[in-house]
N, C-alpha and C positions, 0 to 999 in steps of 0.2 A: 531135640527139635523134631515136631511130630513130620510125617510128609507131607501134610497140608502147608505146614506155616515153610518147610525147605520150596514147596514149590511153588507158592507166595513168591519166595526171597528170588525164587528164580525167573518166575513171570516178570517179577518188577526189573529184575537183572536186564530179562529181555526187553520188557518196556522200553527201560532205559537205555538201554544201545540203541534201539528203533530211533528215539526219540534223540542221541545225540549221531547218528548218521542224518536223519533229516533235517537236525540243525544244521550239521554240516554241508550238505547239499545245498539246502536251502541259502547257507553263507554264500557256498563257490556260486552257485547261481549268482547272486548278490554281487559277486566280484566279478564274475562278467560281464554285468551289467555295467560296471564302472570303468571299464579297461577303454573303450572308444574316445573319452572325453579326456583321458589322461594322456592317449596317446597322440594326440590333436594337439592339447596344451605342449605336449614334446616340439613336436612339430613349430608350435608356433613361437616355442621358446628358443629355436635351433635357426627360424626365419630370422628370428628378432638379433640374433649374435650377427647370423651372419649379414643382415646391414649394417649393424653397429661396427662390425668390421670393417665390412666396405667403406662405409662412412668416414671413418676414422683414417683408412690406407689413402681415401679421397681428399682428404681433409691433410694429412700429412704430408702427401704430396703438392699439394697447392701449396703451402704452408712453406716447405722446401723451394718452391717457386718464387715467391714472396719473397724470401731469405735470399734467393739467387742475386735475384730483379735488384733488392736493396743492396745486396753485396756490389753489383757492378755499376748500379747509379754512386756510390760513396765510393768506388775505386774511380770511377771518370772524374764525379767531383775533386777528389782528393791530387787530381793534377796529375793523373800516369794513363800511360794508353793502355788498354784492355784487347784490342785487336792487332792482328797482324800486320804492321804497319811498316814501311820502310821509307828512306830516304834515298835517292838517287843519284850520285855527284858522280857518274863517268860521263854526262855530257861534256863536263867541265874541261877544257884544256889543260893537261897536267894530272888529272887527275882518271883517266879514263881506265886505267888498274885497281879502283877503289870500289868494292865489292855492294853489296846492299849492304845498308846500314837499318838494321831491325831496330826499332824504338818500341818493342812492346816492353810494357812494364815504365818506361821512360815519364818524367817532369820536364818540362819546356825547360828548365836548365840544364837537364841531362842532357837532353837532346841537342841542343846547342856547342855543350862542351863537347860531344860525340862529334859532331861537327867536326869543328874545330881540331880534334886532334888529328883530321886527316891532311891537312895542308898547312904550309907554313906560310903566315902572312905578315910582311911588313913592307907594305906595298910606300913607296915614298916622294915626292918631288922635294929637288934640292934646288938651293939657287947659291952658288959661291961670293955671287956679288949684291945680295941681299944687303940691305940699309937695316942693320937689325940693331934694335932697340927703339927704334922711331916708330911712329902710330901715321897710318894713312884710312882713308875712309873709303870705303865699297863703290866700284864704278857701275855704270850704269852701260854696256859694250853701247858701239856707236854703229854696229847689226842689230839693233833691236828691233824686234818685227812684229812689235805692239802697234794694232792702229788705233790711232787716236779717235775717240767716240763711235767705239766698238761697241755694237748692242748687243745686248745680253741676251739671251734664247725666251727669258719670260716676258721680253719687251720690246719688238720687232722695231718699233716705231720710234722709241727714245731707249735714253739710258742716262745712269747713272754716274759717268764721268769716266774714267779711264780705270776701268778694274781690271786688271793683268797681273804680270809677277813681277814687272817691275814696282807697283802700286804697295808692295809687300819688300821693296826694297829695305834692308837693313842700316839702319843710319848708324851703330854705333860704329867708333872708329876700331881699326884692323891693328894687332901689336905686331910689326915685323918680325919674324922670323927665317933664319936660312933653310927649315926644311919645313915641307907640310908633310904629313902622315896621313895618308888618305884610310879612312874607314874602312873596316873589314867587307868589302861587297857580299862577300860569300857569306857569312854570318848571320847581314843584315836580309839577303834572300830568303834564309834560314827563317829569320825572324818571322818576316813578314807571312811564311807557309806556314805559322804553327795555329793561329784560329783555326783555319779550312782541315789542317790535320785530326785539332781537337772535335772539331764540330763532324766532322765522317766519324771519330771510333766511339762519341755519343750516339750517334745514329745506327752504328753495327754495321760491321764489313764481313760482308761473307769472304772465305776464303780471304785473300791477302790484298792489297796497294801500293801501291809506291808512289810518291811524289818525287817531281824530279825539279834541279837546281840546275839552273841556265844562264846565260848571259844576255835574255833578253832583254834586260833596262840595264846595258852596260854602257850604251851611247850617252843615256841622258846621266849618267853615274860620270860617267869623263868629262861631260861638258859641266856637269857641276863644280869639278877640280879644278879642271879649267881655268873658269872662272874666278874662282878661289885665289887662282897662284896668280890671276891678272888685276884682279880687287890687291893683293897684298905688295905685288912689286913693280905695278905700274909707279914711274916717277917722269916726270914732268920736264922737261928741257926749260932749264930758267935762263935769264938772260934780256928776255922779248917778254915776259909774262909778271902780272902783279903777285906781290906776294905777302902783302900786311895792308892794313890799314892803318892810318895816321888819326886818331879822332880830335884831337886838337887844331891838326891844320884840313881837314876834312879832304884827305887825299890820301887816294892809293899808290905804295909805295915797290917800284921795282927791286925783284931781288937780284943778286948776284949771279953772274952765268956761272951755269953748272949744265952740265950735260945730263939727260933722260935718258929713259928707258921703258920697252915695253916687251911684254912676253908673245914671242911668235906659240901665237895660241894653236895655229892648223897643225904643227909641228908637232906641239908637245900632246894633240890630240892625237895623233898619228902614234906616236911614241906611247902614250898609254896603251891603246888600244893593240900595238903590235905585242907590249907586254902581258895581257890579258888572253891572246889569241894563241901567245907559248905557255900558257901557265906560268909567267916569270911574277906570280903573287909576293915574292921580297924583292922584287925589283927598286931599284933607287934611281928615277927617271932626272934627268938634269933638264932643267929650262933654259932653253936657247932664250937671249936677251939680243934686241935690237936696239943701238945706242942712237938715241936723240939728240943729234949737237946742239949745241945750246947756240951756235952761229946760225941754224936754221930757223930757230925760235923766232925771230923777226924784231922788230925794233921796238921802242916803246914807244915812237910817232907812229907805230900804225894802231894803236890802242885809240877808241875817241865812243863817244854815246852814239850807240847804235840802235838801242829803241827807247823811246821815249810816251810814257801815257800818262794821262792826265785824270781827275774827277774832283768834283767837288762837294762839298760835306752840308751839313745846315745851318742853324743858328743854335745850335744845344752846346751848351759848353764842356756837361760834363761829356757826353759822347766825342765832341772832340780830343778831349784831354787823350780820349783811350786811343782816337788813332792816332795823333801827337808817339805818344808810348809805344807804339806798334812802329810808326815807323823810324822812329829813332833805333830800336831793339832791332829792324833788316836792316838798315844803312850800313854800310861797310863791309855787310857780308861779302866775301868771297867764295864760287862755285867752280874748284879746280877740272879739267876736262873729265866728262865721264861721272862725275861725282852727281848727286842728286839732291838735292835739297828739299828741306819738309819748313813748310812753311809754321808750324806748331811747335817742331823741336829750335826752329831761331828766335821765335819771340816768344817761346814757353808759356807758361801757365799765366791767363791775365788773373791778378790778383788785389786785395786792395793792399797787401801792403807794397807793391812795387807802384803803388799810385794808381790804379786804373778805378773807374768810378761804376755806380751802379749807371746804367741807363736800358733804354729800351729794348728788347729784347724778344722774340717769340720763342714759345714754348709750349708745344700740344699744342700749337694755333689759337695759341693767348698771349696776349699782351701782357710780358712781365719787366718789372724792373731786375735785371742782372748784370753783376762786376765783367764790365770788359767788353757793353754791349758797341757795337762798331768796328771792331778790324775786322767785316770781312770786306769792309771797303776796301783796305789796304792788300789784303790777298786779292781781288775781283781787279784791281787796280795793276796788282804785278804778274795776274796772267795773264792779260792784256799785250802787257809790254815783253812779257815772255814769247808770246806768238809771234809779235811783230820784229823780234831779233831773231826768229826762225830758227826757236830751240823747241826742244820737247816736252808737254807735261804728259806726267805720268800718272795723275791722279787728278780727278777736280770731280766737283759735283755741284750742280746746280740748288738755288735758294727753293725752299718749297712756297715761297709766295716772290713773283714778280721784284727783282728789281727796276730803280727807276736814273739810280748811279753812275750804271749801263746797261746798255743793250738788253733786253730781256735775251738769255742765252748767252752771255757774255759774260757772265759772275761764277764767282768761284767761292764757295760757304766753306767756315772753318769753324770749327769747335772744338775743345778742350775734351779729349785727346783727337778725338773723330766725329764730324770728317774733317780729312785735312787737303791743303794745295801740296802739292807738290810738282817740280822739274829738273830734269836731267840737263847737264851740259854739254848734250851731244844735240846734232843736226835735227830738225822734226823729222825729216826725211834723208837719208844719208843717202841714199841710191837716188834723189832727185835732180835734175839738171840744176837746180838752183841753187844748190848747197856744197858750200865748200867742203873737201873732205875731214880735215883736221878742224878741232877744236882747240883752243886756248882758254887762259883761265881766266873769268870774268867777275866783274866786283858790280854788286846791286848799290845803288842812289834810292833814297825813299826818303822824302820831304813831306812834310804839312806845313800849308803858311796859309793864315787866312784863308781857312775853309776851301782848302784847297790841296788835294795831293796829289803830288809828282813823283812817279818812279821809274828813275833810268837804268836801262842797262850799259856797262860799261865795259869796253874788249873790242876783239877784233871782228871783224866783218863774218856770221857765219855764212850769211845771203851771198853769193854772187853782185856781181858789180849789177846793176838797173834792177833787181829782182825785189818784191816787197812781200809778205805777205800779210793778211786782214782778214776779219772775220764780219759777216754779214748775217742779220738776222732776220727772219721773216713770223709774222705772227699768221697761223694758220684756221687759226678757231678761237672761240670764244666761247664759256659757261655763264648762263645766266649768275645774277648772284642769289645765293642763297640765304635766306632768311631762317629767323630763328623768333618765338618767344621769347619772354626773360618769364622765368614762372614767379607767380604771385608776391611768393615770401621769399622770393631773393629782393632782399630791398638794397642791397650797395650794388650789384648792378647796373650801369650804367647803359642806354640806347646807344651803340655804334652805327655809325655810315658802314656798307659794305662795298665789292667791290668786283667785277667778272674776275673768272680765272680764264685763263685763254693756254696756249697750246703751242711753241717756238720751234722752229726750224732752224740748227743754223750751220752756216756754209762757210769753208777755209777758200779766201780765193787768191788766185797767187796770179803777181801782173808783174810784167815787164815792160818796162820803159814807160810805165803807167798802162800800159793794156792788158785788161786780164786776157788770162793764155787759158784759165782750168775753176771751174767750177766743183765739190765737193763737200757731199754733205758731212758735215764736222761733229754733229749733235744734235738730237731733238730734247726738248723739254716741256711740262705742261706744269703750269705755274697754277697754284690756289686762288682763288679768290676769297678773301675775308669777309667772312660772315655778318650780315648786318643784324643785329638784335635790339627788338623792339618792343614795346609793352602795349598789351592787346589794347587797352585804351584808345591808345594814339593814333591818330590820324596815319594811312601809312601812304599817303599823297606825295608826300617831302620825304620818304626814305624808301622809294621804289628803287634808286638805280642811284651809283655815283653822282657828285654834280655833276654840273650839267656841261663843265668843260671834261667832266673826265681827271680827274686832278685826284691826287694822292696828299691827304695834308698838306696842301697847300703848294706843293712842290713842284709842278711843272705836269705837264701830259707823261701820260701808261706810255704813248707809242700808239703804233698803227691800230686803227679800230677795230680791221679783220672785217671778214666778209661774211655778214649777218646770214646767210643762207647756210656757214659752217658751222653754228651753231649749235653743240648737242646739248642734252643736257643736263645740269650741273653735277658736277659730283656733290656724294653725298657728303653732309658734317663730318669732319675728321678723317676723310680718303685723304691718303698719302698721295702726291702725284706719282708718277711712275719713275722720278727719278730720284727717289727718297729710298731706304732700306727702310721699313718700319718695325724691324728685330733689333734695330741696334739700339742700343739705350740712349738716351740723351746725357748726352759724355759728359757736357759743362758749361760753363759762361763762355759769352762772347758772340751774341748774335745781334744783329743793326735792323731797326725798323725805326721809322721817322716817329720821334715823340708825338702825340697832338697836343701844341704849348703854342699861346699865342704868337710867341716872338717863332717860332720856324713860318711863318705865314707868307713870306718872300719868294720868286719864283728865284730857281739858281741858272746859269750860264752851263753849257756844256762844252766837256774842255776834251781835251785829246783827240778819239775819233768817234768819242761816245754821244748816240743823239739824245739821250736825254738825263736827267742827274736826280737821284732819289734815294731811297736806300728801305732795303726790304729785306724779309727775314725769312726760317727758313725752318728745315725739320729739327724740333728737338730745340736747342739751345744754338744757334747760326753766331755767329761772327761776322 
């Protein structure tokens, strides 16, 4: 190779490095120039984690929250306590070494049986001279300090008839036995704190609670035993007192002397409560018995008809037939002292297979035919005669449209189950000068004859010698009446006459030697007025107001006309008066309104001390 063409090779040699250093330079340039954007992307790819991070830690933890929140709502639901919770019994007498008792983790049974194993309870009253295996029926005590036509706090002015706890009295009969076992108190306190316990550890208790067990409702806890042990082994001093009825010879038949008995109640209250006060919870309390000699009892010439009331019916036959039925089914009953009678459980269910027929009846303040329509004559009839022998009822409630049978305020409505009449055989008034202090057992009289019923009471004098007592009513106001269309396409429809509703007052007065001594108001009631419905057509000249005597189908005068200037006005279509419940259901047959049938067209006689005689219906289905 000459040294031209070597230094060719070697110029190019050098070219050639030249030219790959400048590439190369030229690259690293090039690659600095890309370094800013990639390390930016670093950046924003190192941003982007660490929220996905946070995110996630954020997210997990809430997540965990969520899982908590559900954890402790399905442990509450699931019926255990979640919170530090405790129960408290060293207030308790006997029990005041018994530590907290922690319920967390606990079921209302656990907690109870925790209870429970810290005292021993078989608390008991015995009687040795119990009548056991015999059935007696629930007294009604002759301290009862129900007042009669007590109003009720939503109804200053009236009421609803005698709603108290005697009104809820128990009619089934009591099986004798010689011990009662009174219920666990301490348990049933238990009971009664596990809502309020459950509802605090749904809501979350910081830190710790306790609830504590007391003997606060240990009085009305005794007096309920009480009563119990005086419901089951009160007996009756025979000798002086009736004790069957004869249905063939229609007479009450004296039993045999036997000596009574009653439980010294203030004693054995004493005695419970002394046992409660030492923690003696298996205590076995005896009842002291006070013996009733049957020589004390009295004779059976001093037994004779002590109240007597009267009323009369119409000319409908089948409504007769049903109070015919009614009073046949009370006749003979007898009401041993203290005992309570339910005017529904004596004449039971009207039915048509015991004979009772359909007749007229209100219902929703319509005119229906229903089985059994008329004994509330029969009951309105023997509260009457209950007042006037100066015993007590315990339950009564007025008609929701005017009677005319008696007395507007003087009736007593019954329906199949409720409402019912009910009276106790104890005094109205046992602390009143007028009232003797013992009761004896008394037998009910209840006649129909000729549109006519009579119901006596039969026994011993409860009244003092010259003492009477009666009830007096006063009408207060008056509702215009309310009219109605009949719309077009009701074609069976018929135009009714209607009629005021008006507004009663009424008074217990009690007289001696015939002079009243005491005025007292007994009851208010505001009676309906039936809707008169007319067809726009018509003339309404002839159906502005009752006729013109004021007459109820034909039956005689409403009663006083009241004083036009009291006049508010009328309630609306379908108002209940205020002495009606309009929650309760309409129970069943048995409510009395006068048919309009030509043959009732007659005016009737007013019989007993009632001023006028009619028969009128009431809320729901009346009797």
């Amino acid at each position: 190779m000459n040294n031209y063409t070597r230094y060719q090779i070697n110029r190019n040699n050098k070219s050639g490095r030249n030219s790959r250093s400048g590439a190369n330079r030229r690259s690293r340039r090039k690659y600095k120039k890309n370094y800013t954007p990639i390390i930016l992307g670093c950046i924003l790819a190192l941003l982007l984690a660490a929220a996905i991070i946070f995110l996630f830690v954020k997210n997990k933890k809430q997540t965990e929250e969520t899982v908590a929140s559900q954890t402790e709502v399905t442990f509450a639901d699931d019926g255990r306590i979640r919170s530090d919770l405790y129960i408290d019994l060293s207030k308790l007498p006997g029990l005041s070494g018994v530590g907290l008792l922690s319920i967390r983790g606990m079921n209302r049974q656990e907690i109870v049986d925790a209870v429970a194993k810290s005292y021993d309870w078989s608390m008991a009253i015995v009687n040795e001279q119990a009548d056991v295996g015999s059935t007696v029926k629930p007294t009604v005590s002759a301290d009862y300090e129900g007042e009669a036509g007590e109003q009720p706090a939503e109804n200053p002015e009236g009421n609803t008839g005698y709603e108290d706890a005697s009104a809820d009295h128990s009619q089934k009969e009591i099986f004798v036995t010689g011990k009662i076992e009174l219920p666990d108190y301490i348990k049933d306190q238990t009971i009664s704190m596990l809502d309020s316990i459950f509802d605090e550890d749904r809501k979350g208790v910081e830190g710790s609670k306790t609830f504590e067990v007391s003997l606060d409702d240990v009085n009305t806890y005794i007096a309920d035993a009480v009563q119990q042990a005086d419901d089951m082994w009160y007996r009756e001093a025979k000798g002086g007192s009736i004790g069957s009825y004869d249905a063939e010879k229609d007479e009450f038949l004296f039993e045999d002397a036997s000596d009574g008995c009653r439980v010294e109640k203030e004693k054995l209250k004493d005695d419970l409560l002394k046992a409660f006060s030492n923690g003696k919870y298996d205590a076995k309390i005896k009842a002291e018995l006070t013996i009733l000699p049957a020589g004390e009892a009295g004779g059976a010439g001093e037994y004779r008809i002590i109240a007597e009331y009267v009323t009369h019916t119409t000319n409908n036959s089948v409504r007769n037939n049903n109070v015919d039925l009614a009073c046949k089914a009370l006749n003979g009953t007898i009401v041993r002292p203290g005992e309570e009678l339910s005017f529904n459980e004596v004449i039971g269910e009207r039915t048509a297979e015991k004979g009772y027929g359909a007749a007229a009846a209100y219902y929703n303040n319509e005119v229906i035919q229903e089985i059994g329509g008329g004994v509330c004559q029969v009951s309105s009839t023997l509260y009457n005669a209950v007042l006037i022998a100066g015993l007590k009822t315990t339950m009564r409630r007025s008609h929701t449209f005017k009677p005319t049978y008696v007395t507007p305020g003087q009736d007593a409505t019954v329906s199949w189950k409720t409402p019912d009449y009910r009276f106790a055989n104890i005094p109205y008034d046992a602390d009143a000068e007028y009232s003797n202090k013992e009761t004896y057992a008394i037998g009910i009289r209840a006649k129909y004859n000729e549109r006519t019923v009579t119901v006596s009471i039969y026994g011993r004098p409860v009244l003092k010698e010259g003492y009477e007592l009666a009830l007096e009513s006063e009408q207060i106001a008056t509702y215009d009446v309310v009219r109605m269309p009949i719309p077009p396409e009701d074609l069976e429809k018929e135009p009714t006459t209607g009629d005021e509703g008006s507004a009663w007052k009424t008074y217990l007065i009690v007289r001696k030697d015939g002079k009243e001594i005491s005025r007292t108001l007994e009851h208010s009631a505001i009676y309906s007025g039936h809707t008169e419905w007319y067809r726009e057509e018509e003339s309404t000249s002839e159906t502005e107001s009752v006729s013109e005597e004021g007459l109820i189908d034909g039956e005689g005068p409403i009663g006083p006309a009241g004083d036009p200037s009291l006049k508010p006005s009328p309630p609306e279509p379908g108002d209940v008066p205020m002495e009606t419940e309009p929650t309760e259901p309409a129970p069943g047959p048995g409510d009395d309104v006068l048919p309009q049938t030509p043959e009732d067209t007659s005016p009737l006689e007013p019989g007993g001390s009632t001023q006028y005689i009619d028969i009128s219906g009431g809320p729901g289905i009346e009797g």
